[in-house]
N, C-alpha and C positions, 0 to 999 in steps of 0.2 A: 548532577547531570544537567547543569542549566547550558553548558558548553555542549552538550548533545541537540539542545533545539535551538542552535542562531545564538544566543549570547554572548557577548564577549564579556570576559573576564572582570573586565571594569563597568561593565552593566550589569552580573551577576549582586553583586551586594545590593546594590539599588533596591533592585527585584526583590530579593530577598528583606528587606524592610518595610515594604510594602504588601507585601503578598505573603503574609503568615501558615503555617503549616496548619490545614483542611485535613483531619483524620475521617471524617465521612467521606469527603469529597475524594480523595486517596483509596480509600475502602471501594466508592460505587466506582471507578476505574480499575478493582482488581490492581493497587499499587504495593509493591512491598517498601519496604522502611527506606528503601533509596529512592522510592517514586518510579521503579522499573517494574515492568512485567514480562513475560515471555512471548513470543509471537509466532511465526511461521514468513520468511522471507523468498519470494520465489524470484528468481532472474528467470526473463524471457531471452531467450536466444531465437535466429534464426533456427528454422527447420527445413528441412528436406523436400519439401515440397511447396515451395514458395509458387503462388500461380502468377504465369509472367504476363495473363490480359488485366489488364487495368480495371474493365470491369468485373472481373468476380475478385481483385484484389480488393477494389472500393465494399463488394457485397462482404467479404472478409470481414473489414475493417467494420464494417457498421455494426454487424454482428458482433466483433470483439469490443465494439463500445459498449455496446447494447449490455454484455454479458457483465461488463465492468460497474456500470451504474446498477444493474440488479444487482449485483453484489456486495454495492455499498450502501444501497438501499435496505438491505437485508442484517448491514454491519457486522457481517465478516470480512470485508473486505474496507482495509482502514486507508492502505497509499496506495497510489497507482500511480504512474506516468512512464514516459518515454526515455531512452538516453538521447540527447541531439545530433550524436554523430550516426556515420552507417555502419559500426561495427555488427562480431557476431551478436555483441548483448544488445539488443531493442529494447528493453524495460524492467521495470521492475511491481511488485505488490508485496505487499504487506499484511497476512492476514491474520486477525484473531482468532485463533484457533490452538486450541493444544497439540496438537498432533500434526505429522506429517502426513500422514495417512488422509485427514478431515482437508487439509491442502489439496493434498494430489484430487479427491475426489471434488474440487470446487475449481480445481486447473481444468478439470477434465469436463467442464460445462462450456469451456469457452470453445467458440468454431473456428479461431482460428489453430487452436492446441487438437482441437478433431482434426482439423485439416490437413495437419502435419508444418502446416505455414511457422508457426512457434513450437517451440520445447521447453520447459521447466524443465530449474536446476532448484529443489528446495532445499532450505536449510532452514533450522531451528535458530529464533535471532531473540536476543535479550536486546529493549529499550527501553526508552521513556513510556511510561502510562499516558500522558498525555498525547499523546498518539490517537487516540480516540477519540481526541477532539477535533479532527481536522477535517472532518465531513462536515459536520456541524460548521465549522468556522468557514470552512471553504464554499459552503453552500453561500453563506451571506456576503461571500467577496466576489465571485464569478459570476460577472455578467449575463454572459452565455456559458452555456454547457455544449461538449466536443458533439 
């Protein structure tokens, strides 16, 4: 699965020479013997209730940031971000969680998912374990935070 996170094919060996198989380190990521684990994938779409004043879209927004960083603060929540265009999908998350069910009730903390401004669409997603490293790592890249 090195072609799941950025690898190309001729950087895969490489990689692989260098960086030997970690059975603890596999174990404390919850990895099975492909280095995958299961997750919870949510697509944000618009919703029905998008507010068209700019300021309580801005109060929205702050709040669904708000809600985002606690929740990866808390480390169930592993990806976040935007799509760049304006389609129906506006983003995506990624949570650790087993169930769809522990999803739906951690969608359901966000203001702008109260609001009606967003909707989840969950689905149960198999990836990389290393997946849970990206808070960690993203913490020590990002200058600022949104």
């Amino acid at each position: 699965m090195l072609l799941a996170v950025g690898l190309t094919a001729a950087a895969a060996p490489a990689l692989a020479q260098t960086a030997p198989y970690d059975s603890a380190y596999a174990a404390s990521l919850g990895a099975d013997e492909f280095g995958m684990r299961p997750y919870v994938m949510a697509f944000l779409k618009k919703g029905p209730n998008r507010p068209a004043d700019p300021k309580q879209r801005a109060e929205l927004q702050r709040g669904h940031m708000a809600n985002i960083a606690r929740l990866a603060e808390a480390g169930t929540l592993i990806v976040a971000g935007p799509f760049l265009d304006t389609g129906e999908l506006r983003g995506i998350y990624i949570f650790k969680v087993k169930t769809i069910e522990e999803a739906r009730q951690l969608t359901e903390t966000d203001p702008a998912i109260q609001a009606g401004s967003l909707v989840m669409e969950l689905k149960p997603w198999y990836g990389s374990a290393a997946l849970l490293e990206t808070n960690r790592i993203h913490n020590r890249i990002a200058r600022k935070q949104p």
